[in-house]
C-alpha positions in Angstrom: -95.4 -38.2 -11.4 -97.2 -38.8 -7.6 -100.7 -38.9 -7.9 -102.2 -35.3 -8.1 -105.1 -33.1 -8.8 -104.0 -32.3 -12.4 -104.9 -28.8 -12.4 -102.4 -27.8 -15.5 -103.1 -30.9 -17.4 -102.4 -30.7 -21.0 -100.7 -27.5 -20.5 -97.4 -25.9 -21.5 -95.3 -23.9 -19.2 -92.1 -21.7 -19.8 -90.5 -21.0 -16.2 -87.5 -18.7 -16.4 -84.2 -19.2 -13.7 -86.0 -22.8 -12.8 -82.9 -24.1 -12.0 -82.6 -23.6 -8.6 -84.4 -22.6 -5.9 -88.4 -21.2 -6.3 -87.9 -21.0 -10.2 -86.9 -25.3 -9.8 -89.9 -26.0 -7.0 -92.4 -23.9 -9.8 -91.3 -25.9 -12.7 -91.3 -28.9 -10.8 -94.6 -28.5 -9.1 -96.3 -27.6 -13.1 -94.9 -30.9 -13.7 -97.0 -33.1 -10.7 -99.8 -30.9 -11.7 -99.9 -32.1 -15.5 -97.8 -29.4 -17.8 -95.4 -29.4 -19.8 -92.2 -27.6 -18.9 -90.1 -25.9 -20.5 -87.1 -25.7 -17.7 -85.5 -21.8 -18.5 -82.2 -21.2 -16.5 -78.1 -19.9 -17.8 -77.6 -21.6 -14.5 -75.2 -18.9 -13.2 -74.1 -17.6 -9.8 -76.4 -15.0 -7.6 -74.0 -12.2 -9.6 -74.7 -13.6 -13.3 -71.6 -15.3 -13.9 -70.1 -18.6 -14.5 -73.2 -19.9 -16.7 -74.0 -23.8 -16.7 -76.2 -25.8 -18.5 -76.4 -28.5 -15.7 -79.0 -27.2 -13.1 -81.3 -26.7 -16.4 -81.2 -30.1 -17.5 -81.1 -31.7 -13.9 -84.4 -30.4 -13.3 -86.0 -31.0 -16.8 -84.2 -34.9 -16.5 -86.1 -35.0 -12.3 -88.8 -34.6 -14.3 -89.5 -36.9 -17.2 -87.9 -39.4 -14.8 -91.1 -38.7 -12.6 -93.1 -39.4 -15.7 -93.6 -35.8 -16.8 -92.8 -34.0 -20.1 -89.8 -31.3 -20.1 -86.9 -29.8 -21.8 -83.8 -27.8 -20.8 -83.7 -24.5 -22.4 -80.6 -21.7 -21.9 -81.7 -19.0 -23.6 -81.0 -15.5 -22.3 -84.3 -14.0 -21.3 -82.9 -10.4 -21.5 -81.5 -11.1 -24.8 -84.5 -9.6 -26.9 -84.4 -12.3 -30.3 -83.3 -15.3 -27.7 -86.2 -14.2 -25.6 -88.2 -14.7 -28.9 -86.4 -18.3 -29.7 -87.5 -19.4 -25.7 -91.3 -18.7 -26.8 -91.0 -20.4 -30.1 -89.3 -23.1 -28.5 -92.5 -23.7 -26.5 -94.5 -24.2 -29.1 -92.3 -25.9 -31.4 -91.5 -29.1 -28.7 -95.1 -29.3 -27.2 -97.8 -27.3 -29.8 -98.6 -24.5 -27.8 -97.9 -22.2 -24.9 -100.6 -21.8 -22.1 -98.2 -20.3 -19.4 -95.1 -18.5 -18.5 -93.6 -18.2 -15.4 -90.7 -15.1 -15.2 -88.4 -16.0 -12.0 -85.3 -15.5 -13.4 -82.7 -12.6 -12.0 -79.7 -12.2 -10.2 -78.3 -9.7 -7.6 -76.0 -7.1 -7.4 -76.5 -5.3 -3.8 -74.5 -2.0 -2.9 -75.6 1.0 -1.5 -76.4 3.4 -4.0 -73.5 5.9 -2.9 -71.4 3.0 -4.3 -73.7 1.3 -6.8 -71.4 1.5 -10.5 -73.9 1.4 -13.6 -72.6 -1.7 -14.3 -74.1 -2.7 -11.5 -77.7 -1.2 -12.0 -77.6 -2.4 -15.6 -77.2 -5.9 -15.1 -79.9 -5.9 -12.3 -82.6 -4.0 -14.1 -82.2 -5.8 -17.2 -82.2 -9.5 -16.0 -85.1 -8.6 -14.2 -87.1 -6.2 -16.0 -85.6 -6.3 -19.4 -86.0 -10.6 -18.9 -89.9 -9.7 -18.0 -90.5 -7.2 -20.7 -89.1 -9.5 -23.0 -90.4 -12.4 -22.6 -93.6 -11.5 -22.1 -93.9 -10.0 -24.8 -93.3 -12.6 -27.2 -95.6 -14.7 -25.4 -97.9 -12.2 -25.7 -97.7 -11.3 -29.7 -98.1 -15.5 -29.8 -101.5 -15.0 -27.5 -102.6 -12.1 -30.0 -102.7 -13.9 -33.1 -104.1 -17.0 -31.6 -106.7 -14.5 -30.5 -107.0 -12.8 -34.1 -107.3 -16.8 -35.3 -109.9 -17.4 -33.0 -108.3 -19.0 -30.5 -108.8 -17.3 -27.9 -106.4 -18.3 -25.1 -107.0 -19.2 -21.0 -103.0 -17.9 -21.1 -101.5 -17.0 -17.8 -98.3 -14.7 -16.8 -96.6 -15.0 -13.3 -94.1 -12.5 -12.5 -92.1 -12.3 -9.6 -91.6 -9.0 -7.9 -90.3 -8.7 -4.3 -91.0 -7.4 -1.3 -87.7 -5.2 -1.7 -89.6 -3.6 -4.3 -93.3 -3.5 -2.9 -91.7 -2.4 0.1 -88.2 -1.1 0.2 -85.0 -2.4 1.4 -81.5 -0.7 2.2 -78.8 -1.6 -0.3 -81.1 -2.8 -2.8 -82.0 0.0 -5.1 -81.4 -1.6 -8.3 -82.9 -5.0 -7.3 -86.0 -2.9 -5.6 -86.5 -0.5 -8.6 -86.5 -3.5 -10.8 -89.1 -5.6 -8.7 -91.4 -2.6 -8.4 -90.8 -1.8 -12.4 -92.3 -5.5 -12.3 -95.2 -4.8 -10.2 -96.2 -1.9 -12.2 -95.7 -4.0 -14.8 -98.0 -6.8 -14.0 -100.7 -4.7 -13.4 -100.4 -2.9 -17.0 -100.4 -6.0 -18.6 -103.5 -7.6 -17.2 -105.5 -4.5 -18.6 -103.8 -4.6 -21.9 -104.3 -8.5 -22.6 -107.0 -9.7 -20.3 -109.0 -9.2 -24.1 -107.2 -12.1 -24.8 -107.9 -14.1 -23.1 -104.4 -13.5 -20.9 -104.3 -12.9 -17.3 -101.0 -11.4 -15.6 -100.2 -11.7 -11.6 -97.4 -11.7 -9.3 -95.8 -12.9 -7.2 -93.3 -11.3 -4.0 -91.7 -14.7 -2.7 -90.4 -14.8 0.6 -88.0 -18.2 1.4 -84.5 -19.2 1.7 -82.3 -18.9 -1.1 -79.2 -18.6 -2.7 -80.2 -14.6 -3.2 -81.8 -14.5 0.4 -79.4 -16.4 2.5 -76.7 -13.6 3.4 -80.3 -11.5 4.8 -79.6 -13.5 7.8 -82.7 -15.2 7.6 -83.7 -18.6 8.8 -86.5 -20.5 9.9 -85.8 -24.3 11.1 -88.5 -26.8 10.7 -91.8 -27.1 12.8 -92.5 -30.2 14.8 -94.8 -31.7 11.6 -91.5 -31.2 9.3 -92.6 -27.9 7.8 -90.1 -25.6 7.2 -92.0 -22.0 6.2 -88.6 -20.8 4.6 -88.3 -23.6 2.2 -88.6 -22.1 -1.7 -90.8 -24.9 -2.6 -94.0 -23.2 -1.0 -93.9 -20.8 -3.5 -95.2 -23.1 -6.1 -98.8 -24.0 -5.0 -99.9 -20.3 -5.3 -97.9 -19.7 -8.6 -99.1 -22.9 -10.1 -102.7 -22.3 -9.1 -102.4 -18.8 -10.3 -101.2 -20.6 -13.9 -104.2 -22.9 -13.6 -107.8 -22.3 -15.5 -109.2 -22.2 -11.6 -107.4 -18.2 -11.8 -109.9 -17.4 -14.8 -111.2 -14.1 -12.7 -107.5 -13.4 -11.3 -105.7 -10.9 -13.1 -103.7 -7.8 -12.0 -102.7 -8.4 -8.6 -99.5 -8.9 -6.9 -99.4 -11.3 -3.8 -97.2 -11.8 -0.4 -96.2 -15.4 -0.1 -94.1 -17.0 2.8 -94.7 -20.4 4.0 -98.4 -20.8 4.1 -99.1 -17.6 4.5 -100.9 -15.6 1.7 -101.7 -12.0 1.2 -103.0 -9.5 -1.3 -100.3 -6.8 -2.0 -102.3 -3.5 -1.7 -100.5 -0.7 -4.0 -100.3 3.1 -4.0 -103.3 4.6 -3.1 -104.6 8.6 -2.8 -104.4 9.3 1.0 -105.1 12.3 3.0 -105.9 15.7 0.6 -106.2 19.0 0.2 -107.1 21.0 -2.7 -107.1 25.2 -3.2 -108.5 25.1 -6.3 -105.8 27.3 -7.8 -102.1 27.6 -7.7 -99.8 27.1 -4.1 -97.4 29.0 -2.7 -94.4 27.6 -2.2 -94.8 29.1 1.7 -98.4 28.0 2.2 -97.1 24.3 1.8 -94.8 24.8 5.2 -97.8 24.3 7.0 -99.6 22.1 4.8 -97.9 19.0 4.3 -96.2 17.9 7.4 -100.1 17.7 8.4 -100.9 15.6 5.2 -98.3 13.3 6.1 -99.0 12.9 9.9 -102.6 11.8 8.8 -101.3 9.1 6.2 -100.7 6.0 6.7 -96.4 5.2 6.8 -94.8 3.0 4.3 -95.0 -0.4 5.0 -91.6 -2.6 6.3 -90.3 -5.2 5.1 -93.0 -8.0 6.2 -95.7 -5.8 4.5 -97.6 -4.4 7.7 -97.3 -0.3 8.6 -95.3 0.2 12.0 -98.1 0.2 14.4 -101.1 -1.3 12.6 -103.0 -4.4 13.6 -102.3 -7.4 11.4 -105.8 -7.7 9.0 -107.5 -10.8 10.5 -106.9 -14.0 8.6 -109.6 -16.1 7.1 -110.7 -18.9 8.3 -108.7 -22.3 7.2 -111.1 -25.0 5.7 -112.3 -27.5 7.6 -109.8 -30.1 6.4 -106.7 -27.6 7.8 -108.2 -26.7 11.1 
C-alpha cells in the first residue's frame, strides 16, 4: 500500500456492500490506512437482484495486490445466522474484530400511493434488518471480550442518509429505513460505549449507482477534485473507525466532498403547557402559533429554508 499515516494499523474491519461505490472507497481506504478487510458485498443491482461474487473479490484482490490483507465475503447481512457467520468470519481469518462498517442496501423508489410491501420489505430489511443484525453479533463478540477483560477500542459506522435525516419524495421506505438507522446509532452508543464500543454515522452525499438517476452531478475542479466522487466518503468513516474517535460516539454526520457537518436531531421547540387536560377547540388557536415560531424542517442539503449557513471553521494552516 502507498505510504500512509497508519491510523487502523493492526486492525480488522468488516465493511458491508464494499463492492462498489462508498462501501469499495471505505474498504479500500481501511486498507492504505493499515486494517484488515474483510470486503462484505452479494454484489447485486441497485434493486437487489442478479447477485455476483466478482465486485467482492475485485476489491479484496485491489487490495492484497497493494500489499494489504483482505478477503471476499458474500454473506447476506439481513440474513440473521449469515449475519452471525460474517462476524465469525472476522475473527476466524485475522484474530479479532476492531471495526464494522454497515454500507450495504439497495433501493426500491415509488411513491407511497404505489409502494407494494414487497417493496417496503426488501428496503427496510437490507438496510435496517442488515444493521440490526450485524451489529449485533459484533456487539455480543465486544461483550464477552469485555466480560474477559478485554475491553475493546471497537467502532460501528452506519450509514444513514440524508433521505432519512431529512426527507425526500418517493423514498419512504429508503427514508424510514435511514432514519430507523439514525435512531439506531444513537441507541447503540449509549448501550455499548461501556464497552468499550463507540457507534456513529454517516449520511453520504456522492455519485452513485443509487444516486445517479437524482440528476445529480458535479464535474471536476480546476485541481482535479471532483466533490461528487464516493471516495470522499472514506477519510471521515475511516477516521471515525480509528482510535483518534475514542471521545466520538452517538452522532450522525453530513458528508459531501470536503464538506463536513454535525447532523443535529429532533429537538423540543416552541411550548406551551396548561397544566391540565386540552380541549380539542383550545388547540385551533394554539398550534398554528407553535408552529409559526419553530424552526421548518430542514431540505435536502440539511439547512432550514431561510437560515444562514453556520459559519465554517477555519481550515488548518496547511489547507488555507
Amino acid at each position: 500500500m502507498r505510504e500512509s499515516p497508519d491510523l487502523c494499523s493492526g486492525r480488522v474491519a468488516i465493511v458491508t456492500g464494499a463492492g462498489r461505490g462508498i462501501g469499495r472507497g471505505e474498504a479500500l481506504e481501511l486498507a492504505r490506512q493499515g486494517a484488515s478487510v474483510v470486503v462484505n458485498d452479494l454484489g447485486v443491482a441497485t434493486d437487489g437482484s442478479k447477485p455476483s461474487t466478482t465486485p467482492a473479490e475485485e476489491v479484496a484482490a485491489e487490495i492484497r495486490d497493494a500489499g494489504g490483507r483482505a478477503i471476499a465475503n458474500h454473506d447476506d447481512v439481513s440474513d440473521w445466522d449469515r449475519a452471525h457467520r460474517l462476524v465469525d468470519t472476522a475473527v476466524s481469518e485475522f484474530g479479532q474484530l476492531d471495526i464494522v462498517v454497515n454500507n450495504a442496501g439497495i433501493l426500491r423508489d415509488r411513491m407511497l400511493v404505489n409502494m407494494t410491501p414487497e417493496e417496503w420489505d426488501a428496503v427496510i430489511s437490507v438496510h435496517l434488518r442488515g444493521t440490526f443484525a450485524v451489529t449485533r453479533h459484533a456487539a455480543a463478540y465486544w461483550r464477552e471480550r469485555a466480560k474477559a477483560g478485554q475491553k475493546a477500542a471497537a467502532r460501528i459506522i452506519n450509514t444513514s442518509s440524508s433521505s432519512g435525516i431529512y426527507g425526500n419524495v418517493g423514498q419512504t421506505n429508503y427514508g424510514a429505513a435511514k432514519a430507523g438507522i439514525a435512531a439506531f446509532t444513537i441507541i447503540a452508543a449509549q448501550e455499548l460505549r461501556r464497552y468499550g464500543v463507540t457507534v456513529n454515522a454517516v449520511a453520504p452525499g456522492a455519485l452513485t449507482r443509487m444516486t445517479e438517476d437524482l440528476g445529480r452531478s458535479a464535474s471536476d475542479t480546476p485541481d482535479g477534485f471532483n466533490p461528487r466522487h464516493p471516495d470522499n466518503i472514506a477519510p471521515l468513516v475511516v477516521w471515525l473507525a480509528s482510535t483518534s474517535a475514542d471521545s466520538i460516539t452517538g452522532r450522525v454526520f453530513n458528508v459531501r466532498g470536503g464538506h463536513i457537518s454535525v447532523a443535529e436531531g429532533w429537538s423540543a421547540g416552541p411550548a406551551v403547557d396548561k397544566e391540565g387536560r386540552w380541549e380539542p377547540a383550545e388547540l385551533s388557536d394554539l398550534i398554528p402559533g407553535l408552529v409559526a415560531r419553530a424552526r421548518g424542517n430542514a431540505g435536502m442539503d440539511g439547512r432550514v429554508p431561510d437560515e444562514p449557513p453556520a459559519p465554517a471553521p477555519e481550515a488548518p494552516a496547511e489547507r488555507r
